[in-house]
DRENSESE-617232 format. One line per field, with one value per residue (C-alpha): x, y, z; residue number from 1. Coordinates in steps of 0.001 Angstrom, whole numbers, padded with zeros to 6 digits. Layout:
// DRENSESE-617232
x: (X / ...)
y: (Y / ...)
z: (Z / ...)
k: (NUM / ...)
//
This chain:
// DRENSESE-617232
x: (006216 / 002954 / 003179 / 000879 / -002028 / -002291 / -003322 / -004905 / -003110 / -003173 / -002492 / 000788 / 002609 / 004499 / 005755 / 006862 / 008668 / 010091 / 011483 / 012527 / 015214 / 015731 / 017090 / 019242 / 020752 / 021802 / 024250 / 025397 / 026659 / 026888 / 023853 / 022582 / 020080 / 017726 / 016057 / 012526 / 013606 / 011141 / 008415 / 011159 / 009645 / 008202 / 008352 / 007844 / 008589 / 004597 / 003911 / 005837 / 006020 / 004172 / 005832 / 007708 / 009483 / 012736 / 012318 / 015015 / 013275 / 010217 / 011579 / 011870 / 009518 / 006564 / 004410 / 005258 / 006296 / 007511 / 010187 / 011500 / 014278 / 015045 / 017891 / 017842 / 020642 / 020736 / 016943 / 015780 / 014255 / 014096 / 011497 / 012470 / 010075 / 007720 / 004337 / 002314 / 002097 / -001483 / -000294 / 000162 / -003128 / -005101 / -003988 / -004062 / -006097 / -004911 / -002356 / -001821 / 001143 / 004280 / 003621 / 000576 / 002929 / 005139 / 003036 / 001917 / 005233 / 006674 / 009072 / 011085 / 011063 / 009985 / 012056 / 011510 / 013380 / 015715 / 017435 / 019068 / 022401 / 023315 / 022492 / 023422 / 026897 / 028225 / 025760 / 025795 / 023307 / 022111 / 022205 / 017886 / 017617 / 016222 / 019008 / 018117 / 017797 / 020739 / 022978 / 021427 / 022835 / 026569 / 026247 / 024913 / 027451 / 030541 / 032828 / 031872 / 032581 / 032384 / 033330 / 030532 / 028061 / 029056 / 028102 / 024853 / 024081 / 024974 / 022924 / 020088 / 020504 / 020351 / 017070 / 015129 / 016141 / 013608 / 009979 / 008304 / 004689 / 003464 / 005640 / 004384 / 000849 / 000657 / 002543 / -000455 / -002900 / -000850 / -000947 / -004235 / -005194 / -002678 / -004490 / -007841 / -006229 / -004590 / -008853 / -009464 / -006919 / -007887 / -011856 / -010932 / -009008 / -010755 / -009791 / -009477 / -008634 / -005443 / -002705 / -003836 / -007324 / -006434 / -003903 / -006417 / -008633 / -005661 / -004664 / -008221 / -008223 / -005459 / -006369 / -009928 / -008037 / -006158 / -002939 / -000589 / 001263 / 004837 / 006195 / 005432 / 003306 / 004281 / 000902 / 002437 / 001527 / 005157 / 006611 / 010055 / 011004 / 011442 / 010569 / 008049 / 006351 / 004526 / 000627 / -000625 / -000633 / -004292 / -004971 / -005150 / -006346 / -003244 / -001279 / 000077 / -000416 / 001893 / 000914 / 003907 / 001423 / 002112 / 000366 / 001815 / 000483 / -000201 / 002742 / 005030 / 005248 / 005392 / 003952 / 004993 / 003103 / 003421 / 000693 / 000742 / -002704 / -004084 / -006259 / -009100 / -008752 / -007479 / -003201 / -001847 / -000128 / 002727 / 002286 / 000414 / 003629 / 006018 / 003739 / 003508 / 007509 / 007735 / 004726 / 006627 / 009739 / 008277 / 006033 / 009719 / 011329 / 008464 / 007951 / 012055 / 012050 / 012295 / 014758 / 018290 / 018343 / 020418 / 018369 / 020972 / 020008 / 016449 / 017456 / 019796 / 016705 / 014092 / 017020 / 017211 / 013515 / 013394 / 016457 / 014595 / 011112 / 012989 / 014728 / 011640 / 010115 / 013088 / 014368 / 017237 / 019756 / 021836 / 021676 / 019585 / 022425 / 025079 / 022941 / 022548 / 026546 / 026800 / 024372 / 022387 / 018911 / 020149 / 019104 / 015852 / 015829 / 018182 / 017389 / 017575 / 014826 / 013741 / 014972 / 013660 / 010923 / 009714 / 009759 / 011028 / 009733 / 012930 / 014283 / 017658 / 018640 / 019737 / 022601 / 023694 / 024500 / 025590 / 022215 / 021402 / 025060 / 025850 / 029895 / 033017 / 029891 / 030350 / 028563 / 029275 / 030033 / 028313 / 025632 / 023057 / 024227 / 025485 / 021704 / 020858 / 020308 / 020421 / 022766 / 022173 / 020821 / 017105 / 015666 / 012543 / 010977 / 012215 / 009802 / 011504 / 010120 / 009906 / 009237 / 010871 / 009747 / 010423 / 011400 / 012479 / 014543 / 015917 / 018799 / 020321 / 018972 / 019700 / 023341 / 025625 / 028419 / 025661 / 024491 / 027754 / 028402 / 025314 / 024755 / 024689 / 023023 / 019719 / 017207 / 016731 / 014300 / 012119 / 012409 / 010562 / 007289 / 007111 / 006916 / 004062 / 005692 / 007404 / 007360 / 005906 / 006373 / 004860 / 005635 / 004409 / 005859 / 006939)
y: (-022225 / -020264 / -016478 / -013543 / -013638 / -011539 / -007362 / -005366 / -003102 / -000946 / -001360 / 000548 / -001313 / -003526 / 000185 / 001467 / -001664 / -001986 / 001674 / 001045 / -001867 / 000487 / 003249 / 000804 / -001008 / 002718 / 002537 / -000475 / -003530 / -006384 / -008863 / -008496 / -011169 / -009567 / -011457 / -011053 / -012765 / -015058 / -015000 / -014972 / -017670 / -016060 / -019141 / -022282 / -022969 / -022521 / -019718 / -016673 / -012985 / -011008 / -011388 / -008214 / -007862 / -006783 / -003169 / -003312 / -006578 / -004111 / -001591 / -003763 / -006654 / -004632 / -007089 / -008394 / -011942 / -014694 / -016536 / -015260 / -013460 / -011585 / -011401 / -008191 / -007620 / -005285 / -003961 / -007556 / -009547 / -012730 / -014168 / -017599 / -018439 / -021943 / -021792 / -023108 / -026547 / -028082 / -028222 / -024831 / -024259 / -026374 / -023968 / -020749 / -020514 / -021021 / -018626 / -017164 / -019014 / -018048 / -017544 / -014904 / -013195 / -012682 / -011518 / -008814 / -007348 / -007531 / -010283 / -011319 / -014394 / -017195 / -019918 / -022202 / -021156 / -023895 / -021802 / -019443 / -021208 / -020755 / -017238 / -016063 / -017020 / -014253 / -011829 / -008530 / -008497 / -006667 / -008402 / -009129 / -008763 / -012369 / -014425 / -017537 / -016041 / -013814 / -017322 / -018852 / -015469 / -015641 / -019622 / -019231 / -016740 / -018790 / -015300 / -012566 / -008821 / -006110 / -003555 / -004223 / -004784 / -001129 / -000116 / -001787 / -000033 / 003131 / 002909 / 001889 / 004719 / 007338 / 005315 / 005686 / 008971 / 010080 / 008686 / 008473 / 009386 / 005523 / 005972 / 009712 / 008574 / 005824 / 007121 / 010100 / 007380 / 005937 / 009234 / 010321 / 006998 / 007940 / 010988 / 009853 / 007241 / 010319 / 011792 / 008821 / 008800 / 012711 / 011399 / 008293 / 010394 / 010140 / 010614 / 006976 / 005318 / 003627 / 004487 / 000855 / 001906 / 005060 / 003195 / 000535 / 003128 / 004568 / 000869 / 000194 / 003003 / 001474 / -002214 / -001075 / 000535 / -002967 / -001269 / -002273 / -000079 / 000923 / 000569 / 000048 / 002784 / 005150 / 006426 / 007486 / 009819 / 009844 / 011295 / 012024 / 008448 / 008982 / 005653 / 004215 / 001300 / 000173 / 001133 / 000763 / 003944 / 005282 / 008777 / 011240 / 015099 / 017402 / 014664 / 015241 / 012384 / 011833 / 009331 / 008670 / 006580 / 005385 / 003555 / 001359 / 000326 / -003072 / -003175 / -001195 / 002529 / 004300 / 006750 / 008995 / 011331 / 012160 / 014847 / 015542 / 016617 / 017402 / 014344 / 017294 / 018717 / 021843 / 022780 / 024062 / 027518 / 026099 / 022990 / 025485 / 027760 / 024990 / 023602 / 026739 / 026931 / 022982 / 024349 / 027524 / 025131 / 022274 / 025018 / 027209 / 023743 / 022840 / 026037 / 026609 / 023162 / 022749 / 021485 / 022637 / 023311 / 021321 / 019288 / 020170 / 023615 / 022320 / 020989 / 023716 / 026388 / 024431 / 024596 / 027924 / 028285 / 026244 / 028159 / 031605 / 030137 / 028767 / 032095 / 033906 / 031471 / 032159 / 028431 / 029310 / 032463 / 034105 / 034294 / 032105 / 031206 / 030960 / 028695 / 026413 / 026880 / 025133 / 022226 / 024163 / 023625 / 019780 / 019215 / 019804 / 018172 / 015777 / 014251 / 015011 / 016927 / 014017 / 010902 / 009919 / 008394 / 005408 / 002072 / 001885 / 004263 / 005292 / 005175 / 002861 / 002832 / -000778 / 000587 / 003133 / 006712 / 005764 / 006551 / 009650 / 011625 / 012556 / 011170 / 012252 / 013522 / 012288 / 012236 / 014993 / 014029 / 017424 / 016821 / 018573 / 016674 / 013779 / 011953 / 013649 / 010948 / 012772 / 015216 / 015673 / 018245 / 017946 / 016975 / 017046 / 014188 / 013175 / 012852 / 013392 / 013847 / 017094 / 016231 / 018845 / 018296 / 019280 / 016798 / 016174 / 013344 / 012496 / 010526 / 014351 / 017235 / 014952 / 013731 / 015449 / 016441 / 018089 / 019934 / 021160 / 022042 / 023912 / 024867 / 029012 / 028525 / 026866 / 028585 / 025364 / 027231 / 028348 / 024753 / 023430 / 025130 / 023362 / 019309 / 019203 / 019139 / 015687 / 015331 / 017102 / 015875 / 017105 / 015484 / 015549 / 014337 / 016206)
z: (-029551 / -029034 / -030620 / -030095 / -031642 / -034863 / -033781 / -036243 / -038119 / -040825 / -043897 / -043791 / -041217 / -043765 / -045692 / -042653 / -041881 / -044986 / -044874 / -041635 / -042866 / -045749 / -043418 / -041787 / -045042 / -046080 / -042910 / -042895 / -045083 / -043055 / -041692 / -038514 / -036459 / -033818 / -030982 / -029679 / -026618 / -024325 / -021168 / -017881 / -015348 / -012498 / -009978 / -011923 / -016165 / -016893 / -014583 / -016730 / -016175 / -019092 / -022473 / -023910 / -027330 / -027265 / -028701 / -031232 / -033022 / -032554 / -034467 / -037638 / -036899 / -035953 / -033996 / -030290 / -031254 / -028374 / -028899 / -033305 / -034646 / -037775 / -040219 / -041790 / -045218 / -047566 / -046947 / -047031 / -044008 / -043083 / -040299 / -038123 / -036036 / -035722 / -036159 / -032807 / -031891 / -031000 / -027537 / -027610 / -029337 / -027050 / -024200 / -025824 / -028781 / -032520 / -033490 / -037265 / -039526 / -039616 / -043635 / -042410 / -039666 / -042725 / -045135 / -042133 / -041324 / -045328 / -044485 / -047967 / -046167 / -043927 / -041985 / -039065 / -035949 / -036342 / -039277 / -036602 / -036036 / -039703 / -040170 / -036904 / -036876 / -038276 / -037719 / -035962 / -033261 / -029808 / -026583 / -025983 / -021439 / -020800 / -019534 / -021593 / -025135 / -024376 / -023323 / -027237 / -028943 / -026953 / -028033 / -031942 / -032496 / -033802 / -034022 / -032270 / -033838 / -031517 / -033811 / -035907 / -032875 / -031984 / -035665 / -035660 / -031732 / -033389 / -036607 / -034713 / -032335 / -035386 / -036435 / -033417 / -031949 / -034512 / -035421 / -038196 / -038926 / -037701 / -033886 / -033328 / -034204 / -032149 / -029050 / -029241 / -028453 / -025787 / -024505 / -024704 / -022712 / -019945 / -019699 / -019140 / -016374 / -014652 / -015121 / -013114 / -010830 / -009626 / -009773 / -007260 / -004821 / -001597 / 001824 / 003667 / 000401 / -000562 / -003151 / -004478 / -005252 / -006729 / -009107 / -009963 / -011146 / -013031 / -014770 / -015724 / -018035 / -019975 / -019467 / -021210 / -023531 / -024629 / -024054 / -020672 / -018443 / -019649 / -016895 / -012969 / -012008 / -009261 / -007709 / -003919 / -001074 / -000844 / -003651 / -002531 / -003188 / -006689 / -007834 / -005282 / -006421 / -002585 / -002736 / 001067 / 002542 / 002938 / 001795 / 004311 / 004560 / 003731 / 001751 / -002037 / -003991 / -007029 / -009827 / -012500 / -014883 / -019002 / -020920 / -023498 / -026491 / -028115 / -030650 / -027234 / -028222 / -024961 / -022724 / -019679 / -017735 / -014180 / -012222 / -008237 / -006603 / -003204 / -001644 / -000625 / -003790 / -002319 / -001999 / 001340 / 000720 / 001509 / -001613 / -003710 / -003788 / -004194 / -007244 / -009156 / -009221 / -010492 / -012888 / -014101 / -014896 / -016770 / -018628 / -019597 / -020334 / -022944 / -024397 / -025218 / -026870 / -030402 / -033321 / -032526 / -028931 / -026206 / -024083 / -021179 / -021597 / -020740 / -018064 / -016927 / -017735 / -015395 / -012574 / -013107 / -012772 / -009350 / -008005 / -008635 / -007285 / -003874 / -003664 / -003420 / -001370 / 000937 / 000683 / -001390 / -000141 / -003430 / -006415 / -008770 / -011404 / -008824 / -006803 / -010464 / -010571 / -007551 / -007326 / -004486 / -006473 / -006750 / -003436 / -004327 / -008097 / -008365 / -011368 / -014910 / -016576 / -018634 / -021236 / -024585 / -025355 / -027829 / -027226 / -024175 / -021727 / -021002 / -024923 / -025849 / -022084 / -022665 / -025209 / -021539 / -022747 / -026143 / -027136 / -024447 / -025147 / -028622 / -029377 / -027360 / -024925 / -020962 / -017766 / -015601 / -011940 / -010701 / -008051 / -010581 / -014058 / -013129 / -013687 / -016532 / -019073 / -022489 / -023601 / -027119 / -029563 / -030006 / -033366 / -035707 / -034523 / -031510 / -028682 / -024828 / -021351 / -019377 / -015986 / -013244 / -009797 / -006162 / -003597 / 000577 / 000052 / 003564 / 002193 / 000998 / 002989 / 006049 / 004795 / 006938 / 003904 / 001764 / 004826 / 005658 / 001912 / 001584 / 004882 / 003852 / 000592 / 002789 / 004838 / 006878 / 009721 / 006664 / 004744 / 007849 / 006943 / 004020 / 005476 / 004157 / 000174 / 000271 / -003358 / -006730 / -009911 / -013534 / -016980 / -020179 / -023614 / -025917)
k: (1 / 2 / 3 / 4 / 5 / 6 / 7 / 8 / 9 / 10 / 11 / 12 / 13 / 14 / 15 / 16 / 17 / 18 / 19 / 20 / 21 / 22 / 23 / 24 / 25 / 26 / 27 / 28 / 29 / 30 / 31 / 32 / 33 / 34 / 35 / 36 / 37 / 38 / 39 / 40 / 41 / 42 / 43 / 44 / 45 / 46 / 47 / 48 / 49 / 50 / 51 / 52 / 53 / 54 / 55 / 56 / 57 / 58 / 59 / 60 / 61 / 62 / 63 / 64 / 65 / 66 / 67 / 68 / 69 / 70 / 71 / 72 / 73 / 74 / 75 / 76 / 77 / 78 / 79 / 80 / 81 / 82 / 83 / 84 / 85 / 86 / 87 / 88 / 89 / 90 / 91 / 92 / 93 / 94 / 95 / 96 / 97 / 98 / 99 / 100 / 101 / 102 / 103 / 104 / 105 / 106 / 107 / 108 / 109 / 110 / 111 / 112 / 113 / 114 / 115 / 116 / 117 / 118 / 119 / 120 / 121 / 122 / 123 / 124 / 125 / 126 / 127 / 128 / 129 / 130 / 131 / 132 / 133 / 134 / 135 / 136 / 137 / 138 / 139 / 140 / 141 / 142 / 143 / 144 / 145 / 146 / 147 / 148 / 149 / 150 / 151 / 152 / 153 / 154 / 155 / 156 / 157 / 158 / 159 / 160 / 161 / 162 / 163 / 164 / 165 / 166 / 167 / 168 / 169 / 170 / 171 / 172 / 173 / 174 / 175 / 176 / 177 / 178 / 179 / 180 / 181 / 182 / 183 / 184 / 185 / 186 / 187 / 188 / 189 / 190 / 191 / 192 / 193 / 194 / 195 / 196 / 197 / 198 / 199 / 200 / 201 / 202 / 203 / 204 / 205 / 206 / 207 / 208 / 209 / 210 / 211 / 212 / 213 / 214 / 215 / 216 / 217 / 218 / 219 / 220 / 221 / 222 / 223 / 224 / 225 / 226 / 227 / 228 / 229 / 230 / 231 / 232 / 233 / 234 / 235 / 236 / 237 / 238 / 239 / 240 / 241 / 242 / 243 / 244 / 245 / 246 / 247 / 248 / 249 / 250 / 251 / 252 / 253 / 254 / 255 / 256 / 257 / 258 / 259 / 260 / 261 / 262 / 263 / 264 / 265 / 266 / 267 / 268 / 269 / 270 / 271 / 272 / 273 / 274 / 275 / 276 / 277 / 278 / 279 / 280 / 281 / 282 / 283 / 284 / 285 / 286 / 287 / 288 / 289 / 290 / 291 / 292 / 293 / 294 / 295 / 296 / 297 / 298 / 299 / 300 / 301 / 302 / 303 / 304 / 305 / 306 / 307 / 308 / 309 / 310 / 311 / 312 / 313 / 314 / 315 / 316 / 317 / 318 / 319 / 320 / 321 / 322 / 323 / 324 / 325 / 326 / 327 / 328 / 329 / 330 / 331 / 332 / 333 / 334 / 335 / 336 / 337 / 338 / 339 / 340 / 341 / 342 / 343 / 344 / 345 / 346 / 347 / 348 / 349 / 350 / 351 / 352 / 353 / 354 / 355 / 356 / 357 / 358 / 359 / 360 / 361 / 362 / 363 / 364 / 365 / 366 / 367 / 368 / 369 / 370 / 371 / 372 / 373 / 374 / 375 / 376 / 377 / 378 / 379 / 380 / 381 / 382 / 383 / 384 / 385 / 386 / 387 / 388 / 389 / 390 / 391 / 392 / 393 / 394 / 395 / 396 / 397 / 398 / 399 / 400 / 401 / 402 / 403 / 404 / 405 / 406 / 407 / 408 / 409 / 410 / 411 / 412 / 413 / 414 / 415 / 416 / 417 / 418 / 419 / 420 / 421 / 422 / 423 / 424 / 425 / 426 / 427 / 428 / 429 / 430)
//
């Protein structure tokens, strides 16, 4: 099978793997196989979507190889994986050995791929999201063992909710490209032009950069549809245009930043007023945030922030932590403040809230919690989003029980002169 071509890296990428598998042997004492998974077909076998790692074989492996696995016990690793065929070669270049992959990532070993079925069988794995490779790890695995499957989710978990010096550095260079896309995002803005051209302009940044989007941008004249991903509306005078844009970089550490701007250049009052309360939250958010505190009391701060800015504004009627007590600023941020960050864009979300709540931690089903994905204590080293925002989402302030159950809390007369805000969003990592 064809692998990805070798990517420069430093010298220290085998010591931080090794330490890596280190970590993990100190937790656990039983062997565990990880999948890198393979390219889904997007209509027909040879015409694929692009390739992505699994991030947990990232984690330990280190470089984005198609179609491999690694056995990882007691600090030692094992690589299976074939080296290219000259079919493969012939259509996409020559590819390094699996012998010089090895040698890269600090692998104790070397196998062809073939190996798998005898060291998988009793191996504690994670599920990989590509429904064929997932089918070979249900079928390789004679005896499945939940329990230790759970064990292996959580040691992983306490791995990566922390980075080391290698993640942080390289997620600030995802970063700082993101930030010179958003630069050219605000510099293609132009009346008449499409959210297509303004998000080309964004993704060329990061293409030139070598480094791919983390996720489907969201660059949208309608920001109150939280996750937009259609491009066709042309800009007009008076619009906000939001652009949630990452870049990702070449061995998949992540990025996440999200700005909202005025296609003239110049804010209405009316968004101007809104944007300095979504502006006052993030900024209270990121500057309460260090080792110790609860990231729900982030998110509970920035509500309180947006309650007392829509109280002043006269969109909100009471009191500020009343209104948090009772959802009221929910129908205005109805999302969590944030997630983690890493790998994923949105960090471990495959493992659900076993990674984002800390143990005998739940959900809440409150309108403002209930999509807050992480509830845990932040730590040295962890790197989350902060990304409060402001938005008219039809589907609530039009839904007939909310409007009943909120109907005194609202200044719905004065919420009209503001149809202009349909969505504001700001994020940074942190």
């Amino acid at each position: 099978m064809m692998v990805t071509p070798a990517i420069a890296t430093p010298h220290s990428l085998a010591d931080t793997l090794r330490q890596r598998r280190q970590r993990l042997a100190e937790q656990i004492d039983f062997p565990v196989m990880l999948w890198s998974g393979q390219p889904s077909a997007r209509n027909f076998p040879a015409n694929t979507y692009p390739f992505r790692a699994n991030s947990h074989f990232l984690y330990f492996a280190g470089l984005p190889l198609m179609q491999a696995a690694i056995h990882l016990e007691r600090g030692r690793l094992t690589l299976l994986m074939d080296d290219t065929t000259p079919e493969s070669a012939l259509w996409h270049g020559p590819s390094p050995s699996r012998e010089q992959i090895a040698e890269q990532i600090g692998a104790d070993a070397a196998l062809p791929f073939d190996h798998l079925a005898e060291l998988a069988q009793d191996a504690a794995t994670l599920m990989v999201q590509d429904a064929a490779t997932a089918a070979e790890q249900l079928t390789l695995r004679s005896t499945i063992h939940p329990a230790q499957d759970h064990a292996l989710a959580q040691a992983i978990i306490a791995l990566r909710l922390t980075h080391d010096t290698a993640a942080i550095s390289t997620m600030r260079q995802a970063a700082a490209v993101s930030v010179q896309a958003h630069k050219a995002g605000m510099a293609a803005t132009a009346v008449g032009k499409t959210e297509a051209a303004v998000r080309a302009a964004m993704e060329a940044v990061i293409m030139g950069e070598n480094m791919t989007c983390a996720y489907n941008s969201i660059v949208t004249t309608h920001g109150e549809v939280l996750h937009n991903e259609h491009y066709g509306h042309r800009l007009q005078s008076g619009d906000l245009l939001l652009a949630d844009v990452g870049a990702e970089s070449p061995l998949g550490w992540a990025s996440d930043i999200t700005r909202t701007w005025p296609v003239t250049g110049e804010f209405s009052a009316t968004q101007r007023a809104v944007y300095d309360i979504v502006l006052a939250a993030h900024d209270a958010a990121i500057a309460a945030a260090r080792p110790g505190v609860e990231y729900r009391e982030l998110h509970l701060l920035a509500c309180q922030e947006l309650a007392e800015g829509l109280v002043d504004l006269g969109i909100l009627k009471g009191q500020p932590q009343s209104l948090v007590e009772q959802d009221a600023h929910a129908l205005f941020f109805p999302h969590g403040i944030g997630h983690l960050l890493g790998l994923d864009v949105h960090d471990m979300e495959d493992l659900g809230d076993l990674a984002g709540y800390a143990p005998d931690r739940h959900r809440s089903d409150r309108f403002g919690l209930k999509f807050l994905r992480l509830d845990r204590p932040l730590q040295a080293g962890m790197v989350v989003t902060i990304e409060p925002g402001f938005y008219q989402v039809p589907g609530i302030l039009q839904d007939p029980a909310r409007r009943s159950q909120y109907q005194t809390l609202v200044d719905w007369e004065r919420l009209q002169q503001f149809q202009d805000v349909r969505g504001i969003r700001i994020e940074d990592d942190v």
